[in-house]
C-alpha positions in Angstrom: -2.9 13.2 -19.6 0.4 13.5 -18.1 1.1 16.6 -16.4 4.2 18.5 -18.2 6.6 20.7 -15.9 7.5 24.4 -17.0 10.8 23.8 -18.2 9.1 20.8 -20.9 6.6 23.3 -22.3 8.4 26.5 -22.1 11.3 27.9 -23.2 12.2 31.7 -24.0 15.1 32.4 -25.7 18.1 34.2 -23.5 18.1 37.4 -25.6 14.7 38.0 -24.8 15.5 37.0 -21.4 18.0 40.0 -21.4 14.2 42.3 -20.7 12.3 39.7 -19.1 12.5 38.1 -15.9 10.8 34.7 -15.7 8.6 34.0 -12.5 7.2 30.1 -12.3 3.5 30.0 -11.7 1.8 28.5 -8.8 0.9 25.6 -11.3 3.5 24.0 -14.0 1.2 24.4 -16.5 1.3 28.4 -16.0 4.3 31.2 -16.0 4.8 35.1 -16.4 7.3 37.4 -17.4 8.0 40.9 -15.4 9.6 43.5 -18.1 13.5 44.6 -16.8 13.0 47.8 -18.2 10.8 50.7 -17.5 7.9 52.0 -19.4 5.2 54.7 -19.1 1.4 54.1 -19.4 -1.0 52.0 -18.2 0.1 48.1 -17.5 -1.2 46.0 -19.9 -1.9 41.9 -19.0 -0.6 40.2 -22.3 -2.0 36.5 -22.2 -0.4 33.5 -24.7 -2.3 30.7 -25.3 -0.4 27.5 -25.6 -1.7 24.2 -26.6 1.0 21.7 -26.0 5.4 22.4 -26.2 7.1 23.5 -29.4 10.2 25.0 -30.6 8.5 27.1 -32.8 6.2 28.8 -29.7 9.7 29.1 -28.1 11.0 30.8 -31.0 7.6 33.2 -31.1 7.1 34.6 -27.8 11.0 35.0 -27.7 10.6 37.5 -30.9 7.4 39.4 -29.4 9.1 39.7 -25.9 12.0 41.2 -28.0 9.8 43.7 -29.9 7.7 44.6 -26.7 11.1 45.5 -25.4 11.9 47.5 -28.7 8.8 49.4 -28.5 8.9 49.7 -24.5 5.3 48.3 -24.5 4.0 48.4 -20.4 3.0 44.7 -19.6 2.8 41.7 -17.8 3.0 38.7 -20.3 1.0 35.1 -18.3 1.7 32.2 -20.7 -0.6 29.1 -19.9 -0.5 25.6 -21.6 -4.2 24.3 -21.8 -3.1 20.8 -22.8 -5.3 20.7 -26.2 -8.1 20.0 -24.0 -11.2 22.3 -24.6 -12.7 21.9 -21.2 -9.1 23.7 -20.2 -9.6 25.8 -22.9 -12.5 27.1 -22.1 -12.3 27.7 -18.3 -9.2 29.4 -19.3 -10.9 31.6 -21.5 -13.5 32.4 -18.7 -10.7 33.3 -16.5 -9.0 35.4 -18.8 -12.6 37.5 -19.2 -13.0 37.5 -15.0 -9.2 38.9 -14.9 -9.7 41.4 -17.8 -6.5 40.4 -19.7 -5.4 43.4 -22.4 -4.8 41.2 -25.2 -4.3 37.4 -26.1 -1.7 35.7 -28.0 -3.3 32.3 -29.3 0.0 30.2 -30.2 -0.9 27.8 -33.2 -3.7 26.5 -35.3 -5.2 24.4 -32.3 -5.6 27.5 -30.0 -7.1 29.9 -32.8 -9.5 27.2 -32.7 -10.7 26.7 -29.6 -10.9 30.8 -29.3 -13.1 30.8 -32.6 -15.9 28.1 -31.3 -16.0 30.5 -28.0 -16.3 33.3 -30.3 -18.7 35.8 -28.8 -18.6 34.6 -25.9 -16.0 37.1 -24.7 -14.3 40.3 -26.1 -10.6 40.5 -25.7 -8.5 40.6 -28.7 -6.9 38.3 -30.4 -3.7 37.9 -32.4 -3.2 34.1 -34.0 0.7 33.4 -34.2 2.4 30.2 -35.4 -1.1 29.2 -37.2 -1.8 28.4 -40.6 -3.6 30.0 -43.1 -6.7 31.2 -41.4 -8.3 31.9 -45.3 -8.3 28.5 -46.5 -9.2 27.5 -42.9 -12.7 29.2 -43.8 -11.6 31.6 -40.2 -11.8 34.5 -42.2 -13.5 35.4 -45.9 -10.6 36.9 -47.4 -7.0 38.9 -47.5 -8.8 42.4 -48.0 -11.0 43.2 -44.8 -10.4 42.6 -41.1 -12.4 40.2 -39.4 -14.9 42.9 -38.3 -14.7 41.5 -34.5 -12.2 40.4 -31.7 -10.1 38.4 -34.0 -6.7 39.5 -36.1 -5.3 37.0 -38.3 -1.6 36.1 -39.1 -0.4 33.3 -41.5 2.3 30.8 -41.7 1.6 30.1 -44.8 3.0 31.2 -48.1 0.5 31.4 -51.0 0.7 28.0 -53.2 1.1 29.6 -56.8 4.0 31.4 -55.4 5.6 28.4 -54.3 5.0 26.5 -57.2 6.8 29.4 -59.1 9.9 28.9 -57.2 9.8 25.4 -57.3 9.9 25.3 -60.9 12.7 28.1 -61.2 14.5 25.3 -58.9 13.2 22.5 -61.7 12.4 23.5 -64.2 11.1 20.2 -65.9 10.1 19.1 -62.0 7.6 15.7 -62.8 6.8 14.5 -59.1 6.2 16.2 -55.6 6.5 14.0 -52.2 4.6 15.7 -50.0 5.0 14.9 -46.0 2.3 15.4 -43.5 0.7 14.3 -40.1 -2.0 13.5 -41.0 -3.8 14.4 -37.4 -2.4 18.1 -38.4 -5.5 19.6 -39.7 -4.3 22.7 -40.5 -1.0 21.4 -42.4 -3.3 19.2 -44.2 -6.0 21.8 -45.4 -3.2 24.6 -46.2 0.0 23.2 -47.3 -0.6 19.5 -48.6 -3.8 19.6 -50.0 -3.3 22.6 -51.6 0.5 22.2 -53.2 -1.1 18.3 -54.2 -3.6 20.4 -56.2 -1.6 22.8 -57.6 1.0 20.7 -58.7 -1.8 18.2 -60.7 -2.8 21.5 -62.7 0.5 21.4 -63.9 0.8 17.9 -64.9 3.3 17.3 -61.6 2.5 13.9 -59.9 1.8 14.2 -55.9 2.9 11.9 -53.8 0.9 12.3 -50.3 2.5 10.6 -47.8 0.6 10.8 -44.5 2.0 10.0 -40.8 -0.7 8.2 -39.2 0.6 7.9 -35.8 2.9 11.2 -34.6 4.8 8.7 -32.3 5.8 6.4 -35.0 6.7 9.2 -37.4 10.2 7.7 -37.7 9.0 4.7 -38.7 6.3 5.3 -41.0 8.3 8.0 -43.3 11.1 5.0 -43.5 8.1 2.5 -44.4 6.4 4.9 -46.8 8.9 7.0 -48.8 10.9 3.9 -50.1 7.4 2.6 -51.6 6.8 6.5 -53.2 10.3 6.6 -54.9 9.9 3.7 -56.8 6.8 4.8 -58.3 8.6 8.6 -58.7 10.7 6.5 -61.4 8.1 5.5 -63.8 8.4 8.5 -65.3 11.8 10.3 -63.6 14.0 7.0 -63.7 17.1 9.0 -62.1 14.7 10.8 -59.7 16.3 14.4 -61.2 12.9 15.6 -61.8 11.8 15.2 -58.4 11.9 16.4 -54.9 10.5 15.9 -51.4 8.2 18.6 -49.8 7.6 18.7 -45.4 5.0 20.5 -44.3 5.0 22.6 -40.8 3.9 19.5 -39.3 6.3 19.7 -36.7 6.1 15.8 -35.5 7.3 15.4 -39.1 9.8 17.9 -40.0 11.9 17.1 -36.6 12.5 13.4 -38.3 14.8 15.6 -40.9 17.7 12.8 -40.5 15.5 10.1 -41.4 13.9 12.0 -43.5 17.4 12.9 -45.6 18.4 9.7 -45.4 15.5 7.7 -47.2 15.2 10.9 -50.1 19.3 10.0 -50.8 19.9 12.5 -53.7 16.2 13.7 -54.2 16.1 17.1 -52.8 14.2 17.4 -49.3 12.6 21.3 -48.9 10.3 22.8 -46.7 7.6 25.0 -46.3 9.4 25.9 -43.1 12.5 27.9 -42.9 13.7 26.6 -39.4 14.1 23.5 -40.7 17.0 24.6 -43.0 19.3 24.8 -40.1 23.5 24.4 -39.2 25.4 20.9 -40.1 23.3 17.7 -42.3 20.9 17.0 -40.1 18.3 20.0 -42.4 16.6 20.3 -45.4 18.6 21.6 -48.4 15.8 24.7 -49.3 12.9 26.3 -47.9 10.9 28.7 -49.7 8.1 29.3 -46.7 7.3 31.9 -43.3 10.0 31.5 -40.6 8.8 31.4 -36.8 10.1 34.4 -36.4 9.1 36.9 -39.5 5.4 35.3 -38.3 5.7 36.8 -34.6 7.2 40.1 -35.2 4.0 40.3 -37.7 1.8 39.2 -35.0 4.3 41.2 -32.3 3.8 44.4 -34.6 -0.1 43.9 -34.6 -0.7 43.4 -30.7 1.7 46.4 -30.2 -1.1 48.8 -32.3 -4.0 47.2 -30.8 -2.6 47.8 -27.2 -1.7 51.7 -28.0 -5.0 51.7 -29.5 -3.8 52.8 -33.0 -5.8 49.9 -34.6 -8.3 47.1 -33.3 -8.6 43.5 -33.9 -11.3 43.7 -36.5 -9.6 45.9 -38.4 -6.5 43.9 -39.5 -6.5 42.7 -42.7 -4.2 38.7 -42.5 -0.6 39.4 -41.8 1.0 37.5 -44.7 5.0 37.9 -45.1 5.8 38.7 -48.5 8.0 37.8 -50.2 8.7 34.8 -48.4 11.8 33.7 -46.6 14.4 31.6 -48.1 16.8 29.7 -46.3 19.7 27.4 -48.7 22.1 24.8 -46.6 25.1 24.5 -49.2 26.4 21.8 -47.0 23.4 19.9 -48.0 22.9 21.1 -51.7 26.6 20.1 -52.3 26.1 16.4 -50.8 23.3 16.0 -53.1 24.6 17.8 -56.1 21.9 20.5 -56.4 22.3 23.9 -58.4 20.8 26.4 -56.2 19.6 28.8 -58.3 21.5 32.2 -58.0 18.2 34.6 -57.7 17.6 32.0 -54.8 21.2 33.1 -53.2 20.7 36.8 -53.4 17.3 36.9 -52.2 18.2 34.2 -49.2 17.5 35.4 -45.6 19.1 32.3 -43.9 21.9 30.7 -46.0 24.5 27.9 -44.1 27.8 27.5 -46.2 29.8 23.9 -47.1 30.8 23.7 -43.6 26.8 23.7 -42.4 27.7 27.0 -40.0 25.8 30.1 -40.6 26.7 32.5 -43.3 23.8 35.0 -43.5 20.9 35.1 -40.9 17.8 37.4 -41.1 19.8 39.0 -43.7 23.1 39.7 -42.1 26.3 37.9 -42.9 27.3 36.6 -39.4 30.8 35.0 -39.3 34.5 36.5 -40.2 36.2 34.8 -43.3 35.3 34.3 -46.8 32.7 31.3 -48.1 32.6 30.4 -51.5 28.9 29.1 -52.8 28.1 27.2 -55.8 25.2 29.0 -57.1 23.5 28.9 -60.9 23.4 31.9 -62.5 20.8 33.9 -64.8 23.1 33.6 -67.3 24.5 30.9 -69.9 27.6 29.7 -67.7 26.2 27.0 -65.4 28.1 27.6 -62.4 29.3 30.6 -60.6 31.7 30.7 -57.2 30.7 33.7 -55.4 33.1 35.0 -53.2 30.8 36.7 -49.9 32.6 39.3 -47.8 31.3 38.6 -44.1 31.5 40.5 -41.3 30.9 40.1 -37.3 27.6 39.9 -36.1 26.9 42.9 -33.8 25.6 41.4 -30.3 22.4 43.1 -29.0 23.1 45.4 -25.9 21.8 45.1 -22.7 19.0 47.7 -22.1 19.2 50.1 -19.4 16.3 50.7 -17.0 15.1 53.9 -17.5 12.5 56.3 -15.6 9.6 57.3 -18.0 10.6 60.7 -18.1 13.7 59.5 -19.8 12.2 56.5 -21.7 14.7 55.5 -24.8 14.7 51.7 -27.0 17.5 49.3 -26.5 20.2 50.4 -29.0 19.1 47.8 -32.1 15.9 50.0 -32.6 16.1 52.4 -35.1 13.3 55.1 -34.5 11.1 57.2 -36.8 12.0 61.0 -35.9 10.0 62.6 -33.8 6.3 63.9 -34.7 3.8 66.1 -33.5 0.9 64.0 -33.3 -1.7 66.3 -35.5 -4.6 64.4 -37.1 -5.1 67.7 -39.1 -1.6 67.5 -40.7 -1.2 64.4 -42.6 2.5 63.3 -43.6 3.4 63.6 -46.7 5.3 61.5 -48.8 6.7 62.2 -52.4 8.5 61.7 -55.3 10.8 64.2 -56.4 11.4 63.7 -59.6 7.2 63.0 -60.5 6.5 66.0 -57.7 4.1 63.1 -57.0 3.0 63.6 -53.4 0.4 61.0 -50.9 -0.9 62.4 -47.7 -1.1 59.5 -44.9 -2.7 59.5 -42.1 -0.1 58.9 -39.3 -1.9 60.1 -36.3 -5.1 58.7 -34.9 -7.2 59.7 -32.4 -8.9 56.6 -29.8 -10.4 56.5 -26.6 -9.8 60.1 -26.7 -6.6 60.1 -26.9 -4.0 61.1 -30.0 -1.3 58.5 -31.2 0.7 57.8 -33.9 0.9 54.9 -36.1 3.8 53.2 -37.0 2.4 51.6 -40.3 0.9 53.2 -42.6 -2.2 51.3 -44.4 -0.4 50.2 -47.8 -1.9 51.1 -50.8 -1.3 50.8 -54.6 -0.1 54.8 -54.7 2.3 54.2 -51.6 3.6 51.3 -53.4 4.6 53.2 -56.8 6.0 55.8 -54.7 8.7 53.6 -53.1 9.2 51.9 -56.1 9.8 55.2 -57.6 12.1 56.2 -54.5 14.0 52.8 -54.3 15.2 53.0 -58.2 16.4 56.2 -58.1 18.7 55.6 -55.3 19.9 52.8 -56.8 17.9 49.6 -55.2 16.4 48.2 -58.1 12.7 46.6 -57.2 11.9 46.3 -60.8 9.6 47.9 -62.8 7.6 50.1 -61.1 3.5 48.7 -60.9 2.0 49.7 -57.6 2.6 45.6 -56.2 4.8 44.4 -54.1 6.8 41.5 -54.8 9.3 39.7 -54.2 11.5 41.9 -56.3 10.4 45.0 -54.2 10.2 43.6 -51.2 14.0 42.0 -51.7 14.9 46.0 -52.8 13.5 47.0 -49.2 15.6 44.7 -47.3 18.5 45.8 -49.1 17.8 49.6 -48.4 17.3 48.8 -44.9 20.7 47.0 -44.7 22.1 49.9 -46.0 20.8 52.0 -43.8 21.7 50.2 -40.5 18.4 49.2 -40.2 17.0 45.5 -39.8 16.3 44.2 -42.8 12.6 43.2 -42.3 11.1 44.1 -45.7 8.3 45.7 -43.2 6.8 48.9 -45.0 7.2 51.5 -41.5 7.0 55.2 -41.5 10.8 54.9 -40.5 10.9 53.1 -43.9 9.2 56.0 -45.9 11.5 58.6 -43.5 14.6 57.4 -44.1 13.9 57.1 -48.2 12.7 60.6 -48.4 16.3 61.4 -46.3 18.0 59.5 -48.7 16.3 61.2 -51.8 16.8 64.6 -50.1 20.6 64.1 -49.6 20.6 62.6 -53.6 19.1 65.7 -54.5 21.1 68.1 -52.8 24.6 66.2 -54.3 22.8 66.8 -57.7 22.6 70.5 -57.5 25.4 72.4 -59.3 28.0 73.7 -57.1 27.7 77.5 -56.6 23.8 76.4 -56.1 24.8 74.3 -52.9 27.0 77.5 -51.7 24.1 79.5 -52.0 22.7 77.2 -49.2 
């Protein structure tokens, strides 16, 4: 196998390159990163696992390196590319045991894999990132319990029913599926294709599996294949209005997007990856799915609790992001005449106007000006224009070394307030109105050693409660159950907008602080005057 050179198989983003300084290994297969800023506590040795170059791995580690940096984690991150060659794989795992690395990063399906058959073999934790399902992959039994060893699970994967439900808002009267996959992909095949050809069967939607045999010839193939599928789409959707094309997160098929848009003319191309809904035509019109980078600050978030010892591998039930993210390209919808839905629009994290730039990323509106979108509405008029007030993106500052005595975040990270860290005195969070209250544990006690958590373990209770919270003040998550949603979860990010804050849809304690502010300062408005004077 030919030898790849650094610069081929990785690639870190220049904003996480603001904290990091890159040194070359003594091998091109090998790197590490030295933090710019300073940090207190022990220096952890952060290994990711690579098994071959990807854009989504460079869109990963950028996002952990950037939380690390948030959170002022201590650490030397080594990032080694074993080739997808188990031998490698394996002597690299015996190293990483010898050199008692901290924690390891294993980037996609392929590495989780090799780490699983060594399973037992060593003991350092373990954080899958960019890898599918690890549930329908049989890694794990289920969404409600940790592992119960080394191992914490993360998934790219949106759940199937959930798609489908989307896809049908989109069509309504949707008849056929083309679903796109390598078919060497394992993962893609067992958790995306598979799957969505199954569930759209049960609904009387015809599948259309159309597998790359040969991920150098995907070009080729795709133009061979999906002429031959669209003519049978037409037996029963004769102007192909009832049908769409799906791409997996095969990645040697989704980078063929052009010819992919091409051959699909006016049948809608989606994807069950966000990243490929991207600036100008050369992206898919919709993609209801996990975005690189929601997936690594899951899996950032996770290794950050298992290196403070506030949580351990075993413990972590699958990192799913819920609800998922949406990105729209007008450009593309407009060139093919598609309706984008307007719940679709309003619930979008990544949305590219008619002229294919970005309008909204992660949430934020991005450029100056005024866009115009043609969305459908809830309502009886077909079309809507909606008229989007956009403002400037704010750039991330540099970061400041600091000593530890005088340890602060960059500026972008908004903190919980302080707190005593007192496993005797629980926090407390309530409902005013209910005088419902829930006592969380925030602090816990490892090695010895007192630390606070910065999630709190979500529960049915916790979820009525900021249901509760988030309709008073005015963010309407629906009708409060105790389950999160997309409707809640959309109500989150747009509190946390409000508030300054990145609008993650993660449930933090700097979440539940800043709604109890919030429903404090409501409160205190409410009182009658000469009450207020009093105080």
């Amino acid at each position: 196998m030919a030898q790849a050179s650094l610069s081929e198989w990785f690639r870190v983003h220049e904003n996480a390159l603001q904290y990091w300084e890159l040194v070359p290994g003594d091998h091109p297969l090998q790197a590490s990163l030295h933090a710019r800023y300073s940090a207190s506590g022990l220096v952890r040795k952060i290994l990711f696992i690579y098994p071959y170059a990807s854009s989504a791995y460079d869109i990963a580690i950028s996002r952990v390196l950037e939380i690390f940096a948030e959170k002022r984690i201590a650490a030397i991150i080594y990032a080694v590319n074993f080739q997808n060659q188990p031998s490698r794989g394996r002597a690299l795992v015996e190293k990483a045991q010898r050199d008692q690395i901290d924690l390891i990063f294993a980037m996609g399906s392929d590495s989780v894999t090799l780490l699983i058959d060594q399973a037992g073999q060593f003991n350092i934790p373990v954080v899958s990132i960019c890898a599918k399902d690890p549930v329908l992959l049989g890694q794990i039994k289920d969404y409600e319990q940790g592992s119960g060893n080394n191992f914490a699970f993360t998934s790219l994967n949106t759940p199937i029913d959930l798609q489908m439900i989307y896809l049908l808002e989109l069509k309504p009267e949707l008849r056929n599926i083309g679903i796109l996959v390598d078919r060497r992909n394992i993962s893609a095949v067992q958790t995306q294709a598979e799957p969505l050809a199954r569930a759209a069967h049960e609904r009387n939607i015809q599948p259309f599996m159309i597998t790359v045999d040969h991920s150098d010839k995907t070009a080729l193939e795709l133009a061979e294949k999906m002429p031959a599928a669209l003519i049978k789409m037409q037996e029963n959707d004769p102007d192909l209005t009832r049908s769409l094309w799906w791409i997996t997160g095969s990645t040697s098929v989704f980078r063929e997007i052009e010819t992919i848009n091409h051959v699909a003319g006016k049948v809608p191309v989606l994807a069950a990856v966000p990243d490929v809904v991207k600036a100008g035509d050369h992206s898919a019109v919709l993609s209801i799915g996990v975005s690189f980078e929601s997936n690594a600050e899951l899996a950032a978030i996770y290794g950050a609790a298992i290196l403070r010892g506030q949580s351990t591998a075993g413990e972590l039930k699958v990192g799913v992001v819920a609800p998922p993210d949406i990105a729209v390209n007008f450009r593309r919808a407009h060139a093919i005449g598609l309706k984008i839905p307007f719940s679709f629009f309003e619930a979008a994290t990544y949305i590219y106007g008619y002229d294919g730039q970005a309008v909204r990323v992660k949430g934020v509106a991005q450029t100056i000006g005024l866009r115009t979108m043609a969305v459908e509405t809830p309502t009886t008029v077909p079309t809507m224009a909606v008229e989007m007030s956009v403002v400037p993106a704010i750039p991330l500052p540099e970061p400041e070394p600091v000593s530890p005595a005088k340890e602060s975040p960059p500026a972008s990270v908004t903190l919980a307030p302080k707190a005593i860290c007192d496993p005797s005195h629980p926090y407390i969070f309530s409902h005013p109105a209910s005088k419902a209250q829930l006592e969380l544990n925030r602090c816990v006690i490892k090695a010895g050693e007192p630390g606070l958590l910065d999630i709190p373990p979500l529960s049915y209770s916790l979820t009525l409660l900021i249901q509760k919270n988030l309709n008073d003040l005015g963010f309407k998550s629906g009708r409060a159950d105790g389950r999160i949603g997309p409707v809640t979860r959309q109500a989150i990010r747009r509190f946390q907008l409000a508030q300054g804050m990145a609008a993650t849809g993660i449930i933090d304690f700097v979440l539940l602080e800043r709604i109890q502010q919030s429903m404090t300062r409501k409160k205190s408005r409410q009182r009658p005057a000469s009450e207020r004077q009093r105080h």
